[in-house]
C-alpha positions as CSV (number, residue, x, y, z in Angstrom):
1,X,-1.8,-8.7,16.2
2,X,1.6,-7.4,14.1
3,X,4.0,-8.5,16.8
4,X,4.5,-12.3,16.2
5,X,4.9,-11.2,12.2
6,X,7.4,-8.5,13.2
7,X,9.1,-10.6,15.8
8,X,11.8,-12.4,13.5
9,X,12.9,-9.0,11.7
10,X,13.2,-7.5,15.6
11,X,15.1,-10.8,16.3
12,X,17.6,-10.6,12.6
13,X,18.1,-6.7,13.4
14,X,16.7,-5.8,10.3
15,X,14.0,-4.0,12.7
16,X,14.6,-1.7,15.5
17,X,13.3,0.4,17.9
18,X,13.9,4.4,17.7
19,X,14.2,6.5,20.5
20,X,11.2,8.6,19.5
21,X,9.0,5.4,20.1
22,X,8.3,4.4,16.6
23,X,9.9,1.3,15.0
24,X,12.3,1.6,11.4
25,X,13.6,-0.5,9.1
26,X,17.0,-0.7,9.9
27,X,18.5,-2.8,7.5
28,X,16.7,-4.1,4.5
29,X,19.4,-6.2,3.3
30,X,19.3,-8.1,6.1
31,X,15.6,-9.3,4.8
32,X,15.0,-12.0,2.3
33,X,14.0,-9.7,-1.0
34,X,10.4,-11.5,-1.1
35,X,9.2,-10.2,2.1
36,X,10.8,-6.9,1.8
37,X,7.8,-5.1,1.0
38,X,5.8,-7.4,4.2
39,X,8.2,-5.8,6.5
40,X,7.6,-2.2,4.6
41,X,4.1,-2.0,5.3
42,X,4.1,-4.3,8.6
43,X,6.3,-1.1,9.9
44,X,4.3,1.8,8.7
45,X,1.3,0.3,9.9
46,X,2.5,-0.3,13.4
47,X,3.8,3.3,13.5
48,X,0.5,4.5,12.2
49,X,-1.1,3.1,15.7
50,X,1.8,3.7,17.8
51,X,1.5,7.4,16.5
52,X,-2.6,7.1,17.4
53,X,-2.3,5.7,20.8
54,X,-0.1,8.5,21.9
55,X,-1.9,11.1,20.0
56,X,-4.8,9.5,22.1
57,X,-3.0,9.3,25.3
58,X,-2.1,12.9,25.3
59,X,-6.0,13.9,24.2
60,X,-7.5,11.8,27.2
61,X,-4.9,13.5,30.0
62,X,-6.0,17.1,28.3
63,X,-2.4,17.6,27.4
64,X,-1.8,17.6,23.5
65,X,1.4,19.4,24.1
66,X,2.7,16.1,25.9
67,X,2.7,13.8,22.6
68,X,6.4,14.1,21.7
69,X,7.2,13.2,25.8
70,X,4.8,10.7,25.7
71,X,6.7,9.0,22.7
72,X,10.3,9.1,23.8
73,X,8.5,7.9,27.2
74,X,7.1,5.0,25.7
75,X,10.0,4.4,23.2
76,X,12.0,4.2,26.3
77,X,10.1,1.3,27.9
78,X,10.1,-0.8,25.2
79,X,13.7,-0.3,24.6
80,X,14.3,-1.1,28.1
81,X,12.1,-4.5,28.2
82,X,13.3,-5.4,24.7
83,X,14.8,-9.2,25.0
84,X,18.6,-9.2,24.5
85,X,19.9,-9.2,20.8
86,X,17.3,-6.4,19.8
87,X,18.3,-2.9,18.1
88,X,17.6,0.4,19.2
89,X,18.4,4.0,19.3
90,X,20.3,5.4,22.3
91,X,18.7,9.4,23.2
92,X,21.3,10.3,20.0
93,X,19.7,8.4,17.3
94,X,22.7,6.1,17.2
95,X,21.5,2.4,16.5
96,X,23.1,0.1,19.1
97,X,22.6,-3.6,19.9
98,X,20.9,-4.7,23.3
């Protein structure tokens, strides 16, 4: 499970949240230069699976075509349940503070 590791860079706003459901590094500087390249990979290996499971989600309903809604859907939800203090990307792409 990645969340508990990812958890404290969500909480410093060096993580965020994108609008297209995926997760980004937002600002590096604001993580300690040893577990720089931790939060590198801990990020492009959740949004390897994120990119599965809706890849996969689209396949089961017969609908490939529905991947990119089914992102910005999901994205969407977890901006919306995100605890207070988080980052994400309004519909824009502009990085704003819950």
């Amino acid at each position: 499970m990645r969340f508990p590791a990812l958890k404290p860079f969500y909480a410093n706003g060096s993580v965020g949240m994108t609008n297209g459901g995926l997760i980004q590094v937002r600002d590096l500087n604001a993580v300690a230069l040893r577990d720089r390249k931790r939060v590198k990979s801990l990020v492009a290996d959740e949004n390897r699976d994120r990119g599965s499971l809706y890849k996969e989600i689209a396949r089961a309903n017969g609908q490939p075509a529905w991947e990119k809604d089914i992102r910005k859907t999901c994205g969407k939800r977890w901006i919306d349940n995100a605890p207070g203090g988080w980052w994400s990307q309004d519909g824009g792409g502009k990085w704003q503070r819950k």
